[in-house]
C-alpha positions as CSV (number, residue, x, y, z in Angstrom):
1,X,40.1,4.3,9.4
2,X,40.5,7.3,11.7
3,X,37.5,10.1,10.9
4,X,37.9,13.4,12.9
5,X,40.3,11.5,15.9
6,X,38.0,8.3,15.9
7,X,38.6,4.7,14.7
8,X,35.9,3.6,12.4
9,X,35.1,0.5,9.6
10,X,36.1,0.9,6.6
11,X,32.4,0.5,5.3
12,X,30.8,3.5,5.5
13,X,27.0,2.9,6.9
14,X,24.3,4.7,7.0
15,X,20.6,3.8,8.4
16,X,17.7,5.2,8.3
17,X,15.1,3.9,10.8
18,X,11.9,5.3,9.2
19,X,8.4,4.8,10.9
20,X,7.1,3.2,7.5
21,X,10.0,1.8,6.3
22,X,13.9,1.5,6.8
23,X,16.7,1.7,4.5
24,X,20.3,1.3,4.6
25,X,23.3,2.5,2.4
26,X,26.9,2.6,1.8
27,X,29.5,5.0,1.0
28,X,32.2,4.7,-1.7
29,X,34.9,7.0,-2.6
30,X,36.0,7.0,-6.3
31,X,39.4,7.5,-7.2
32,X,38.4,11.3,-8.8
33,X,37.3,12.3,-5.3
34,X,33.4,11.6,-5.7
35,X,31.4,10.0,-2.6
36,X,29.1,8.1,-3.9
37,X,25.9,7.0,-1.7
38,X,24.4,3.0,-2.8
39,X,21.4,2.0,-0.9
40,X,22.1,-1.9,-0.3
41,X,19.3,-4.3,-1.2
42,X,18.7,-6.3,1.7
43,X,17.2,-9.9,1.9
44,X,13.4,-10.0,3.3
45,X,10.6,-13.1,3.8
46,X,7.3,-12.1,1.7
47,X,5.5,-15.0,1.9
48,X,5.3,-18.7,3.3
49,X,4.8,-21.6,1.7
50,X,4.1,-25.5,3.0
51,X,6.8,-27.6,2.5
52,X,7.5,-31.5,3.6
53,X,9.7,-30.6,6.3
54,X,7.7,-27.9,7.2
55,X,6.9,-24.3,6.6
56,X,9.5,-22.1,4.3
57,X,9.4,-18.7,3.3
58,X,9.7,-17.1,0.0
59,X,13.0,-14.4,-0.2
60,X,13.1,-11.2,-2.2
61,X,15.7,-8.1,-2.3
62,X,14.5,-5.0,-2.4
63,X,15.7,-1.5,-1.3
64,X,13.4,-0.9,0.8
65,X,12.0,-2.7,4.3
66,X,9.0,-2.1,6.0
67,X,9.9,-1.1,9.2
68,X,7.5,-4.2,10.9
69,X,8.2,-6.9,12.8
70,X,6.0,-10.3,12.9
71,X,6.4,-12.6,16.4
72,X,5.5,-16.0,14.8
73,X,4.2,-18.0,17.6
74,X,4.6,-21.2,16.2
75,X,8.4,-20.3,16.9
76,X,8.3,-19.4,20.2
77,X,7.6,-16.0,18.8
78,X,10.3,-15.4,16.8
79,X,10.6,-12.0,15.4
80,X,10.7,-11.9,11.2
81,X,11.5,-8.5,9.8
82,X,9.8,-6.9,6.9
83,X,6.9,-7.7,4.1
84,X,6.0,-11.0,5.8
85,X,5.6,-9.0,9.2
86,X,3.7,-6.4,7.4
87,X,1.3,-8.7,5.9
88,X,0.4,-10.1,9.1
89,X,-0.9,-7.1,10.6
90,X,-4.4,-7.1,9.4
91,X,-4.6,-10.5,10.3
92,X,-3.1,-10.7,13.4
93,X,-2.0,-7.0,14.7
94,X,-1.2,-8.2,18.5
95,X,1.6,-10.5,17.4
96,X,3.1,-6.7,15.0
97,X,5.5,-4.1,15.7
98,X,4.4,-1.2,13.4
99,X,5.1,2.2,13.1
100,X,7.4,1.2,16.4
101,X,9.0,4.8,15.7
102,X,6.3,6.9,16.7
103,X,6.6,5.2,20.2
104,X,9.8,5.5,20.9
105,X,10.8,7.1,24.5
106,X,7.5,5.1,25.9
107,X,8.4,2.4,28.2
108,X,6.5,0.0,26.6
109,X,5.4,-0.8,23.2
110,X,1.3,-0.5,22.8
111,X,-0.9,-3.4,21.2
112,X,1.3,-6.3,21.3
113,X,0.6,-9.7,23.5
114,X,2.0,-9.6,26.6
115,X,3.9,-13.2,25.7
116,X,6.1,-12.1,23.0
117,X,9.7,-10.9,25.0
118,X,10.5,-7.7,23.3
119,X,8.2,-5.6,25.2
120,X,10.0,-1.8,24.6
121,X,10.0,0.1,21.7
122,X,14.0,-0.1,21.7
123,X,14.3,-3.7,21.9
124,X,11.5,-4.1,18.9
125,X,13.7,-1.6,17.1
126,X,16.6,-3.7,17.6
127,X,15.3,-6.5,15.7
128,X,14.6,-4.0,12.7
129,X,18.3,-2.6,12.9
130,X,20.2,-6.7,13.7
131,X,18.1,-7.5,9.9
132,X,19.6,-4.7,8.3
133,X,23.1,-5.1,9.7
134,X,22.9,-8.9,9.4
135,X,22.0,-8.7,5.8
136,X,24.6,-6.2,4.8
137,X,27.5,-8.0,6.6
138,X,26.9,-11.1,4.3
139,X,26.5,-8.8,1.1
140,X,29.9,-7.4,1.9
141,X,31.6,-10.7,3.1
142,X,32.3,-9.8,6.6
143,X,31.4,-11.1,9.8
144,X,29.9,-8.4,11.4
145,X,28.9,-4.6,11.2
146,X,29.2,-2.9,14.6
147,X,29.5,1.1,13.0
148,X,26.8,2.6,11.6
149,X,25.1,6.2,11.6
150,X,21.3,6.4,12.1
151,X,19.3,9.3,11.4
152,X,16.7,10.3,13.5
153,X,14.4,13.1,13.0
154,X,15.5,16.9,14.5
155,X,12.9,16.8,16.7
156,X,13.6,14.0,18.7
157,X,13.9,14.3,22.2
158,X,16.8,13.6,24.6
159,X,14.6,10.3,25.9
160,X,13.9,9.6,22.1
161,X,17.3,9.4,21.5
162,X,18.6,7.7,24.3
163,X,15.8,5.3,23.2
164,X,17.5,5.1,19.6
165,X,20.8,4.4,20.8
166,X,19.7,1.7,23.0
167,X,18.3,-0.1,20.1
168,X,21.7,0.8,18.3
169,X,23.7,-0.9,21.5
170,X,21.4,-4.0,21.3
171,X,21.7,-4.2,17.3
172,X,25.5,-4.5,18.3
173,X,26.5,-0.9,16.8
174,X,29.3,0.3,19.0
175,X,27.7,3.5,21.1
176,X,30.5,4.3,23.3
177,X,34.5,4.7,22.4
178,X,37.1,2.6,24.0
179,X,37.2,5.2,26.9
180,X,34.1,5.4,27.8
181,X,32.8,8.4,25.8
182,X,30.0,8.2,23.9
183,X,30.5,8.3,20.1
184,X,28.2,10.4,17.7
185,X,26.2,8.1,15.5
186,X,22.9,9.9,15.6
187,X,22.6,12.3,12.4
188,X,19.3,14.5,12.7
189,X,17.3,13.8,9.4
190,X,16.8,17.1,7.9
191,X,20.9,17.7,8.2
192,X,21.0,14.1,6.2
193,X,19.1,15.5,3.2
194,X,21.4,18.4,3.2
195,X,24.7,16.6,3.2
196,X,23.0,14.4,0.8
197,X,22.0,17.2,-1.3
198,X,25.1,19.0,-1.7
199,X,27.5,15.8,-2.2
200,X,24.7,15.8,-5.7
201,X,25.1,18.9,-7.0
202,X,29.3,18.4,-6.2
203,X,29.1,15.6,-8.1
204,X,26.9,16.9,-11.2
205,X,24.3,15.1,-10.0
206,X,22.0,18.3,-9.5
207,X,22.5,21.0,-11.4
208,X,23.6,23.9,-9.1
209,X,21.5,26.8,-9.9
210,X,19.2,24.9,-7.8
211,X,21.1,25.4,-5.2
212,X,24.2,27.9,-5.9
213,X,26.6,27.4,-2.9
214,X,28.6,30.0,-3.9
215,X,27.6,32.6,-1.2
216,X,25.6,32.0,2.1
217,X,22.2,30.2,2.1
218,X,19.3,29.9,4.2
219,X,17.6,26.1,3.6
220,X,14.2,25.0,4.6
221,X,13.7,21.3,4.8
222,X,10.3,20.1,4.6
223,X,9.9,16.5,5.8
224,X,6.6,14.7,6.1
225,X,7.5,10.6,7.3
226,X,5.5,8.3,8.6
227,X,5.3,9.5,12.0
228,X,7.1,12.5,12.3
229,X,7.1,16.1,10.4
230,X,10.3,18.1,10.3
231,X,10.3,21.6,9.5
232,X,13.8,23.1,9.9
233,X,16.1,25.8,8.5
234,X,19.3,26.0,8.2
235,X,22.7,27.9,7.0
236,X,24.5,27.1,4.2
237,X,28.5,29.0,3.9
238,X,31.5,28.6,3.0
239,X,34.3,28.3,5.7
240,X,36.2,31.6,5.7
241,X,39.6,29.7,6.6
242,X,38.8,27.0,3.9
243,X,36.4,28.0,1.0
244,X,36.3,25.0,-0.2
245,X,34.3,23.5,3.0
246,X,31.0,24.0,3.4
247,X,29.6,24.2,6.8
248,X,25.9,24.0,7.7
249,X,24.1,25.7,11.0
250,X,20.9,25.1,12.3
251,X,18.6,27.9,12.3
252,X,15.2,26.9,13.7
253,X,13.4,23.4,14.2
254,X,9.6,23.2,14.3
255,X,7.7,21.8,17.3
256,X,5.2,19.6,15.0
257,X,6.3,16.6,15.5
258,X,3.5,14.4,15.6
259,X,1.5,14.3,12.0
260,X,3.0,11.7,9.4
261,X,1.7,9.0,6.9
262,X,0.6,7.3,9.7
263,X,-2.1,10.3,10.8
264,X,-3.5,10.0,7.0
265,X,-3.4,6.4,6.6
266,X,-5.9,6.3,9.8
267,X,-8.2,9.2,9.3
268,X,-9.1,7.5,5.9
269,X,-9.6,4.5,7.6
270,X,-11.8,5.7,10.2
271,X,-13.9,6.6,6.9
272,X,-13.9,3.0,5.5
273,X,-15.2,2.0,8.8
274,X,-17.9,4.1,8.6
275,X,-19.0,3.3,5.2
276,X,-18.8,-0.4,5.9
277,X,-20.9,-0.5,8.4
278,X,-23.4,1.3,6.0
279,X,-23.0,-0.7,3.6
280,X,-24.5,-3.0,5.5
281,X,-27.3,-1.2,7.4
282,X,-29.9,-3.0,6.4
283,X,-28.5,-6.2,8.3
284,X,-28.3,-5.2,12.5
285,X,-26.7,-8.2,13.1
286,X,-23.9,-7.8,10.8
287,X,-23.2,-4.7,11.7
288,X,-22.9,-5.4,15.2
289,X,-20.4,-7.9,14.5
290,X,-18.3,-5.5,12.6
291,X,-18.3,-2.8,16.1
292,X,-17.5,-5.8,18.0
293,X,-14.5,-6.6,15.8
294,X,-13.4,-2.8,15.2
295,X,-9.5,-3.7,15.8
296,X,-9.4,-6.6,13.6
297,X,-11.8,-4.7,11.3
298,X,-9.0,-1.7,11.5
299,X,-5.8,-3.4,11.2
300,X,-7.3,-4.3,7.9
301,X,-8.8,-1.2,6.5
302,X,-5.2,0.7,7.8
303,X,-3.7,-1.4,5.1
304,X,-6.3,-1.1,2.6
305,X,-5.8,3.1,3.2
306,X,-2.1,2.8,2.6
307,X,-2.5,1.4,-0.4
308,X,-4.8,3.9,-1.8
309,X,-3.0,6.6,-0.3
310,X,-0.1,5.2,-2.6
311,X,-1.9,4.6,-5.6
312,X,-3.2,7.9,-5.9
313,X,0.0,9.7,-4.9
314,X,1.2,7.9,-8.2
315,X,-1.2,8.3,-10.3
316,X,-1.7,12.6,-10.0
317,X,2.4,12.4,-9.2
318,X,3.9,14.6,-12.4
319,X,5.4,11.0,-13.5
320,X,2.2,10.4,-15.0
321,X,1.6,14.0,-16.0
322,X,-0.9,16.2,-14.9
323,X,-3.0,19.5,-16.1
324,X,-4.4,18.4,-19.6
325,X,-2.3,15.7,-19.9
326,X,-5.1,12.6,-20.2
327,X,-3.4,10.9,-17.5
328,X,-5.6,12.1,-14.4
329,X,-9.1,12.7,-14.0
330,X,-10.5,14.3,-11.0
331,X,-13.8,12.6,-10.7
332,X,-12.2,9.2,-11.3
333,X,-13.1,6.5,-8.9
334,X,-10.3,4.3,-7.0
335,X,-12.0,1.1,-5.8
336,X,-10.6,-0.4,-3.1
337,X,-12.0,-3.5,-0.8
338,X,-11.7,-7.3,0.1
339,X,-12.8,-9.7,2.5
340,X,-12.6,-9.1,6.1
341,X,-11.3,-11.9,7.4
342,X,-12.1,-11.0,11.5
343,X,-16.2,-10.7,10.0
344,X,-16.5,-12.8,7.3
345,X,-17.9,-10.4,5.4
346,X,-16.4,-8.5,2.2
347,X,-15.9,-4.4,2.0
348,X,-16.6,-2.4,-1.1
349,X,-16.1,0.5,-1.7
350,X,-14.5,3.4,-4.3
351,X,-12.9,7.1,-3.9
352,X,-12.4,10.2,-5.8
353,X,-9.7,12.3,-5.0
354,X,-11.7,14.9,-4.4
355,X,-13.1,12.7,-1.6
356,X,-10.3,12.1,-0.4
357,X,-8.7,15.5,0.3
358,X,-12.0,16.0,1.6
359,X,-11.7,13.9,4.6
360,X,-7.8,15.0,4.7
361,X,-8.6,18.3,4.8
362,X,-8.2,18.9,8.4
363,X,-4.3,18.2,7.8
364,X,-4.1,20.7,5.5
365,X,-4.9,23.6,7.8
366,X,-6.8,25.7,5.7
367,X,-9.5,26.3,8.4
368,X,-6.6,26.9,11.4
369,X,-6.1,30.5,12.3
370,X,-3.4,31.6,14.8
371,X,-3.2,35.3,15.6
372,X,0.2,36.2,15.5
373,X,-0.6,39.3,17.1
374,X,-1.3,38.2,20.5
375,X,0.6,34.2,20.4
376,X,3.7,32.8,19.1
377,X,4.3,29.6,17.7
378,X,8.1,29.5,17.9
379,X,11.2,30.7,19.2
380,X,12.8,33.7,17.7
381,X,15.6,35.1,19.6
382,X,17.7,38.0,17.7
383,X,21.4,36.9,18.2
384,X,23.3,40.3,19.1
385,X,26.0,39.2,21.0
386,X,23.8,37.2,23.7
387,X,24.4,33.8,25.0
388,X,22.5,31.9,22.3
389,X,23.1,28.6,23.1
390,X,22.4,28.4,26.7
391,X,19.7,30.2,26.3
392,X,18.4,27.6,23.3
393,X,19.2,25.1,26.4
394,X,16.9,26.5,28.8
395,X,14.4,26.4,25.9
396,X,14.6,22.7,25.2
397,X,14.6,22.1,28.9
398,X,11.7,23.8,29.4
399,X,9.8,22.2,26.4
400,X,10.9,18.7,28.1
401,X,9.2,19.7,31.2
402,X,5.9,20.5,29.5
403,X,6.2,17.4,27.3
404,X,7.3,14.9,29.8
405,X,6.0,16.3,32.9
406,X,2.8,18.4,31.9
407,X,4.5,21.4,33.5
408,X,2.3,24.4,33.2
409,X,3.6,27.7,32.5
410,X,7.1,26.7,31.0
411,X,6.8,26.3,27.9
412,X,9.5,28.8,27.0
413,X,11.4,29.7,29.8
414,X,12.9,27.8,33.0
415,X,10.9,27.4,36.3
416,X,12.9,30.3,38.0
417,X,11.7,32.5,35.0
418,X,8.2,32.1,36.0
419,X,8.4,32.3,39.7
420,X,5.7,35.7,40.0
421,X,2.0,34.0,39.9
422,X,0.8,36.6,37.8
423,X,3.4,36.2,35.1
424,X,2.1,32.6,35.0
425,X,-1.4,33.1,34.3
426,X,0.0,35.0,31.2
427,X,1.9,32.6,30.1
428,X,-0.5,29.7,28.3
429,X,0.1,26.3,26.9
430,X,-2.2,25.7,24.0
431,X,-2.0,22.0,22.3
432,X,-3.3,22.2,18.8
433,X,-6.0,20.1,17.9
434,X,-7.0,20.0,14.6
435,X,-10.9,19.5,14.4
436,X,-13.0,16.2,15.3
437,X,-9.8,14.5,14.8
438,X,-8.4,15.3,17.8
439,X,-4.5,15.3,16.4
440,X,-2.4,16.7,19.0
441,X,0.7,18.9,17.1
442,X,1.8,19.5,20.2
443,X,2.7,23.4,19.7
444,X,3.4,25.6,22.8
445,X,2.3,29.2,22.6
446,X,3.5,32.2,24.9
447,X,1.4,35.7,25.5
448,X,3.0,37.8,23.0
449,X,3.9,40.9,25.2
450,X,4.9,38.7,28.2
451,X,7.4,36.9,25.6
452,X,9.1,40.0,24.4
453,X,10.0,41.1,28.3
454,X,11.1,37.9,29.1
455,X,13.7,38.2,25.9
456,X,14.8,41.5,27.1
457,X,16.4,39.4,30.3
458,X,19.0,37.7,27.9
């Protein structure tokens, strides 16, 4: 099947390789003209079982995979993909890959044993991507699946990417064309949800005074994952050659790339670990024992915070109604607990959700106060007939060099842009850190005045 020039299957795939979890999906086009998305339940090990050849493991479908992977080494660490893996974290987190997306670009992947082989974050998210493909390929009846689109989120890097593609490339997903060029399988996320979201509302899926396409549109896409947040904007219109196509541009990207799931998930943990330890104060001993076995302890109370984290998501969701519906109560306790398997000793404890956005307040930035006056927190550049994109180039360049390099003074503009030593002591780069929790957002901020003559140039 030839799309836009280039050969391609004619099973349509789509992955995407979430930080939390990873799904994978199929296209169809019905005879009327509809395309019609299906995300593929794929096969998974949840648990293990003793049987009298040896250990088996018990198999369930399901949408959705956790993006872990387990290095059994009984098997000369051999990687299993999904519930199983996620399971064994608590109990053994330096034998799991989790969260493997929030490390990718670094040359190595933190926390695991140094004897299991996949050692950077590509090669663990390989493993990840050959279960998806592997599992699809069988459901469909064909030997292999070697074209696929992964999304990956807008504010990925170039290293981030290259990164991605590499674990595409070992996963056996064709990267390059027959001549040598690369093909485009990377699909930033936010543009993902927008495709997704108008192919709805042509089907009749959404009702389009949600979104009327009719005339031009300005989008914001709001996307919290696991790892990653992506803020972006974007332009909706209609082609004026062919109304009928809709064409979207990107507008602006945020820079806040690093607060997700993940971030919550830990900062509530860091709160069980506190209040275990007091719950057993009166015992010195014990406690010691638990600060002497805070990873193990952590792996464990990470899982335990997802889990509430879900729970009460669900239960003050509108699914179960909210306001004076009956269905939630603000002072209600969640408890939440088990035995610690790395102490010995059991944690109990119980939340409101008033507790809770208490201790996840510092995500919320209600207390974070930027004057816009004198800093600015992105790039605005009013598009009057300059050179937009090379000057968007120089931007991303520069970001890169701060990010990658710890350049000083660039956080906006190239290295010949800042050549005058006075001009650079204007120029400040400001990381973001949101209270005792220390969460690098990673925003760059220019002086003000300095930023507006440095526009003028272009």
């Amino acid at each position: 099947m030839l799309i836009n020039g280039d050969e391609h299957n004619d099973l349509c795939v789509g992955i995407d390789l979430g930080t939390t979890n990873s799904v994978l999906a199929t296209v169809n086009i019905r005879p009327n003209g509809n395309i019609v998305s299906k995300v593929v339940d794929l096969d998974r090990a949840v648990d293990m079982y003793n049987a009298g050849a040896g250990a088996k493991f018990t198999l369930k479908k399901s949408p959705i995979l956790p993006s872990c992977v387990y290095y059994n080494d009984e098997k000369n660490y051999q990687p299993i993909v999904g519930d199983f893996a996620k399971g064994r974290y608590p109990l053994r987190p330096y034998l799991v890959a989790k969260s493997i997306k929030s490390q990718m670009g670094n040359a190595f992947v933190e926390g695991l044993s140094s004897n299991i082989h996949d050692k950077t974050p590509a090669q663990v998210s390989s493993r990840i991507l050959e279960h998806m493909l592997r599992n699809a390929a069988k459901i469909y009846h064909m030997e292999k699946i070697d074209d696929a689109v992964i999304t990956v989120p807008a504010n990925f890097d170039f290293i981030m990417r290259q990164a991605t593609l590499k674990a595409a490339e070992l996963a056996g997903i064709k990267i390059r064309k027959q001549n040598g060029a690369p093909r485009q399988i990377l699909l930033s996320e936010p543009r993902a949800v927008i495709y997704d979201f108008i192919n709805q509302v042509r089907n009749g899926e959404i009702a389009d005074q949600i979104l009327d396409l009719s005339s031009k549109k300005n989008v914001m896409v709001f996307d919290l994952g696991g790892g990653t947040l992506d803020i972006t904007l974007h332009e909706i219109s209609r082609r004026e050659d062919a109304p009928e196509i809709l064409k979207v541009q990107d507008i602006a990207t945020n820079r806040y790339t690093l607060l997700g799931g993940d971030d919550f998930d830990l900062c509530l943990a860091k709160a069980m670990f506190e209040h275990y330890q007091r719950q057993y104060a009166a015992h010195a001993d014990i406690v010691q024992k638990i600060r002497q076995e805070e990873r193990g302890v952590m792996s464990q109370l990470i899982n335990y915070a997802e889990n509430l984290k879900l729970e009460v998501s669900a239960q003050k969701s509108d699914a179960f109604g909210t306001g004076d519906s009956g269905w939630w109560d603000e002072d209600e306790d969640f408890p939440v607990g088990g035995n610690i398997g790395t102490t010995g000793y059991a944690y109990s404890d119980s939340f409101t959700a008033a507790q809770l956005e208490d201790i996840w307040k510092n995500f919320m930035g209600e207390d974070m106060n930027i004057p816009l006056s004198t800093s600015i927190g992105a790039v605005f550049v009013p598009n009057e007939g300059k050179d937009y994109p090379a000057l968007m180039k120089k931007v991303d360049k520069a970001l890169y060099k701060v990010k990658h390099h710890g350049k000083q003074g660039c956080a906006f503009f190239g290295e010949s842009d800042l050549s005058d030593t006075t001009e650079r002591k204007n120029i400040s780069q400001t990381q973001i850190l949101l209270s005792e929790r220390n969460l690098e957002l990673g925003a760059y901020f220019v002086d003000f005045e300095t930023f507006k003559n440095k526009i003028r140039k272009y």
